[in-house]
C-alpha positions in Angstrom: 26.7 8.6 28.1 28.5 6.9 30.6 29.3 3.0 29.7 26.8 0.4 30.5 23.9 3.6 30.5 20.7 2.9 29.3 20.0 5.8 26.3 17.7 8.7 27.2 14.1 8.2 26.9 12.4 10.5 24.0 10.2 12.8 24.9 7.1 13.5 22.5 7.4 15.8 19.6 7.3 19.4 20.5 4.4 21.1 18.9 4.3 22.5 15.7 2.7 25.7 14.6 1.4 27.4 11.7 -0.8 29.8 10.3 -4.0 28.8 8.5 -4.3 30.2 5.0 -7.1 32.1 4.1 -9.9 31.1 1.4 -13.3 32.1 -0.3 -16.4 29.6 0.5 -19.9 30.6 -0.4 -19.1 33.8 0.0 -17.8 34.0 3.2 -13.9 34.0 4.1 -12.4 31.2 5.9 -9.5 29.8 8.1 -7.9 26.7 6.3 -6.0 24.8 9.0 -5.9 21.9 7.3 -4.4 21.1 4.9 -1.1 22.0 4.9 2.3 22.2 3.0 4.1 19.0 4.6 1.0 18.3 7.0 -2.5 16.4 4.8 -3.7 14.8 7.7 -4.1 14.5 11.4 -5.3 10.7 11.9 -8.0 10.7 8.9 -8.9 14.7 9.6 -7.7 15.8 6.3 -9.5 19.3 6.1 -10.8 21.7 8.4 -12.3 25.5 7.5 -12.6 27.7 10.2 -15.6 30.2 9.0 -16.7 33.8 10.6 -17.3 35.3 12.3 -19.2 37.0 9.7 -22.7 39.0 8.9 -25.6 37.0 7.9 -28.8 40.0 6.6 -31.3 39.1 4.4 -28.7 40.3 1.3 -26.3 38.1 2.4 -25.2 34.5 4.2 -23.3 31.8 3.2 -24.5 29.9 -0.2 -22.6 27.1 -1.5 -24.8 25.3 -4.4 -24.6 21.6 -4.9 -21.3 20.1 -4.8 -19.7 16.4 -5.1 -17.9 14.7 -2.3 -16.3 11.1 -2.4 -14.2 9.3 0.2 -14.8 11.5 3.4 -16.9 12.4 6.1 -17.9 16.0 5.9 -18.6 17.0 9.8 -20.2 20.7 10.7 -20.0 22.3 13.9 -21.4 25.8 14.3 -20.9 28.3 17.2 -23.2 30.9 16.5 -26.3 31.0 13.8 -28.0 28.6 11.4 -27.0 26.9 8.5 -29.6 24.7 5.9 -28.3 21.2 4.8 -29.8 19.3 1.4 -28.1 16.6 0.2 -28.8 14.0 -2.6 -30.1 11.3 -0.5 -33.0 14.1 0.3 -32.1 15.1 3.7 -33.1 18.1 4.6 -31.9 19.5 8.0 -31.3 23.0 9.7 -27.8 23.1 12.4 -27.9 25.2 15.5 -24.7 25.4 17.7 -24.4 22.7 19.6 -25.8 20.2 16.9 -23.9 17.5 14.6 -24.0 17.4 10.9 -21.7 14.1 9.6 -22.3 13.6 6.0 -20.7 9.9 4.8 -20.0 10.5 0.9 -18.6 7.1 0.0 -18.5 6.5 -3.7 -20.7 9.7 -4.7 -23.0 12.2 -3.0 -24.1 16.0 -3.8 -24.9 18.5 -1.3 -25.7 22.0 -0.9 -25.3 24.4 2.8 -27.6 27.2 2.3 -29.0 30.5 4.6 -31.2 29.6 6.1 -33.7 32.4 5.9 -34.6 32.8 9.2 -31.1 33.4 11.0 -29.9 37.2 10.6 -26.9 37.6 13.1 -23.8 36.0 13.3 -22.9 33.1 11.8 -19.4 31.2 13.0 -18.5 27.7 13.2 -16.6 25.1 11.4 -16.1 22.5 8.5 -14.1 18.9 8.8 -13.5 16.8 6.7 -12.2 12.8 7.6 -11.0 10.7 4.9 -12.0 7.1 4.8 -10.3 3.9 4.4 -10.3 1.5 1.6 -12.7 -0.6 3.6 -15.8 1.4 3.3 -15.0 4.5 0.9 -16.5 3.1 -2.6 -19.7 2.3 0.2 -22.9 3.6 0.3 -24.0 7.4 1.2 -25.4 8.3 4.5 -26.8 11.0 6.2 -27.2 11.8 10.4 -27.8 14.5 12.4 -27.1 14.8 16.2 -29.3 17.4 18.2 -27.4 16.5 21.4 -23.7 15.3 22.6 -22.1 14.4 25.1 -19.9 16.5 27.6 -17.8 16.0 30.0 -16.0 18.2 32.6 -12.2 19.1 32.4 -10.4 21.3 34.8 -11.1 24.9 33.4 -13.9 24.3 31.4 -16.1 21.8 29.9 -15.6 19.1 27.1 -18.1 18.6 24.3 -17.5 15.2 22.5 -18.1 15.2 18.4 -16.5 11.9 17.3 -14.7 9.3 19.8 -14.4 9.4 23.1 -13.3 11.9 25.5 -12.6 11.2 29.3 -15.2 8.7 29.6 -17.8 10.3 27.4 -18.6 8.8 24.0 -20.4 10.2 20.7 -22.6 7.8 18.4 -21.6 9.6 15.6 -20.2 7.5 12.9 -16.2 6.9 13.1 -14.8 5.0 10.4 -11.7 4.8 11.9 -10.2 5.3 15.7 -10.8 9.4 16.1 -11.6 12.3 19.1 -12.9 15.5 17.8 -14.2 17.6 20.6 -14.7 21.0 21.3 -12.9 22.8 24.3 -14.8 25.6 26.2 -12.0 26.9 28.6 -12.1 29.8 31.2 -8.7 29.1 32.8 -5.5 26.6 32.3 -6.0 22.7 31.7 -4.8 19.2 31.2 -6.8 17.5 28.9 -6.2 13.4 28.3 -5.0 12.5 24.8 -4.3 9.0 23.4 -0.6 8.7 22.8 -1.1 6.7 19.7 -3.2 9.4 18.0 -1.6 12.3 16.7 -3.7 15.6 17.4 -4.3 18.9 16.1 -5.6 21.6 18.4 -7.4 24.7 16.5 -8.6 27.9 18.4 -11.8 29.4 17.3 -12.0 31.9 19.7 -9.6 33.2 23.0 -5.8 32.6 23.2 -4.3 29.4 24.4 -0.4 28.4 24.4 1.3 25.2 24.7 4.7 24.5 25.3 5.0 28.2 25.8 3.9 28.6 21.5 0.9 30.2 22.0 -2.3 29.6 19.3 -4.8 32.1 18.3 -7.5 32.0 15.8 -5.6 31.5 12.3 -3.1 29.4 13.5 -3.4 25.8 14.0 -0.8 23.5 16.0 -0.2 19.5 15.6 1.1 17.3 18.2 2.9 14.1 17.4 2.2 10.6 18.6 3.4 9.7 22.0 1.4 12.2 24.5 -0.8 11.4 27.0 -1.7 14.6 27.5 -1.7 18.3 26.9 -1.9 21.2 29.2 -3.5 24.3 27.6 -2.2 27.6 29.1 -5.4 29.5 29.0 -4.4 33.2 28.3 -7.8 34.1 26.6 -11.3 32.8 27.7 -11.1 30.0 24.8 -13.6 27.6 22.1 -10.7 24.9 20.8 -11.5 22.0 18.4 -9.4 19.0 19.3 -9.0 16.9 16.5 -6.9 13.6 17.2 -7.0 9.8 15.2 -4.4 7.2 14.7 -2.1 7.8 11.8 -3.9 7.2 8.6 -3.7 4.1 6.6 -2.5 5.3 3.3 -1.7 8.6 1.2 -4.6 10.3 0.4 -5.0 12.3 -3.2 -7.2 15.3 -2.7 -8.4 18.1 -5.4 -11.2 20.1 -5.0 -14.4 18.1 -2.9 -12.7 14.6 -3.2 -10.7 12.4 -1.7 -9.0 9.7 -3.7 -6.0 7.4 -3.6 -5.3 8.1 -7.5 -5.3 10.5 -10.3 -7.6 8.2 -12.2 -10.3 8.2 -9.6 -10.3 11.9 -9.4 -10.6 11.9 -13.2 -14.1 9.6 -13.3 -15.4 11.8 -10.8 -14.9 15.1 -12.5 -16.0 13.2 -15.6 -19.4 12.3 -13.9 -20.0 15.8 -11.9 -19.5 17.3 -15.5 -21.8 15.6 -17.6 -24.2 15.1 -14.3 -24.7 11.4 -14.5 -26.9 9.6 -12.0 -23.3 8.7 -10.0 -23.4 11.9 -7.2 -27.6 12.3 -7.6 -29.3 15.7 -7.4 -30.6 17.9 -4.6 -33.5 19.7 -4.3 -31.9 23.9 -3.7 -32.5 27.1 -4.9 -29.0 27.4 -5.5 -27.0 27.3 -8.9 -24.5 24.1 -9.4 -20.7 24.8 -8.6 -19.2 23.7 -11.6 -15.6 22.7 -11.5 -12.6 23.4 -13.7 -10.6 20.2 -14.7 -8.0 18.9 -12.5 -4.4 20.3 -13.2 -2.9 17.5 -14.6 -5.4 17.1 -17.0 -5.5 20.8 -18.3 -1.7 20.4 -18.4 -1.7 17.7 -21.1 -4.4 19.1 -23.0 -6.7 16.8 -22.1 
């Protein structure tokens, strides 16, 4: 650099990509994007399952029996079919594409996602989960569902807006800290507006879209540091992407099986009250069986 030269500007970080890992949820396989080795969060998204396309008959759908959250936001999006939400609170409330699930767990809350038998088709969407911060996660429970969101157009497509705002459109869906999760419907290549002091994650359900020339298919899932205002999507495939975005989180997070904790010991009183079925995550009202859950690691590893 030649003397008296003001040092080169940094560009943002280049993308990085990598493949979901697949799992077993109520029977159906999924996409795990998040979480992964060296990457737990994007803003407070700390989990997001990528389900179906799969079969639903009248043998088969996707069950999962009541269930204990703590410390999150559990956030469904489907793309095609139905799904049956029950919680401990009592809800009770069917999801259609285009509709908004956000479950708050706070200190305790059970749920269950059943068939709902009256759907036989496809069924396809996706689960997120956003952890919250010490300010309101030992809060109350809550329930809400949103049978319409905002959209907004983007060159090449069309913007529907989850959480946060997105090019002038805003959800009323419950943010406990500063997020975007939207979904992309893309026919051709766009520039869509980010916040440059939110880090992002982009996840394709379905199509082919590349960035930075690393192109992202259903299965993988790439993350894009602070410090862009934007991001152009090479549209290679008629695309669906979730764009999930928030500033960096507060704090660690701790998470084993459905919670999300800051300790061992908070993960240990909530195992201890999910097993002996105290009064702490309530009861819902399903058909289905109780997912019982194996003690955490470290206690099976000390004999505990």
């Amino acid at each position: 650099m030649p003397d008296g030269g003001d040092p080169p500007l940094a560009g943002p970080a280049p993308i990085e990509v990598t493949d979901s890992h697949q799992a077993t949820v109520g029977g159906a396989t999924v996409r795990r994007a998040l979480p992964r080795r060296g990457r737990r969060t994007v803003g407070a998204w700390c989990f997001a399952d990528h389900f179906g396309p799969a079969a639903v008959t009248e043998n088969a759908g996707m069950d999962v029996g009541p269930h204990p959250h703590m410390g999150l936001h559990t956030v469904t999006w489907l793309v095609e079919g139905q799904l049956l939400h029950r919680d401990s609170l009592g809800s009770e409330q069917v999801i259609r594409p285009g509709q908004l699930n956000l479950m708050t767990a706070g200190a305790g809350i059970a749920h269950a996602e059943e068939a709902t038998g009256q759907h036989l088709g496809t069924l396809q969407g996706i689960q997120l989960w956003v952890a919250q911060p010490d300010a309101v996660r030992f809060g109350s429970a809550a329930f809400e569902h949103h049978g319409a969101l905002p959209q907004v157009e983007v060159d090449g497509g069309v913007a529907t807006v989850l959480i946060g705002e997105l090019g002038g459109a805003r959800s009323t869906a419950r943010a406990d800290t500063p997020l975007i999760g939207a979904e992309l419907l893309l026919r051709s290549s766009t520039t869509v507006p980010l916040q440059a002091g939110f880090e992002h994650a982009l996840v394709v359900l379905d199509g082919a879209v590349a960035v930075d020339g690393q192109p992202l298919v259903p299965g993988r899932v790439g993350v894009l540091g602070l410090g862009r205002d934007e991001v152009v999507l090479d549209v290679r495939e008629r695309a669906r992407v979730m764009l999930l975005g928030g500033e960096p989180f507060e704090s660690p997070i701790l998470m084993w099986w459905n919670y999300v904790a800051r300790s061992r010991e908070e993960i240990d009183a909530a195992h201890a009250s999910w097993s002996q079925q105290d009064d702490r995550f309530g009861r819902v009202r399903s058909r289905l069986p109780l997912i019982p859950a194996a003690p955490p690691f470290w206690q099976a590893a000390s004999g505990e």
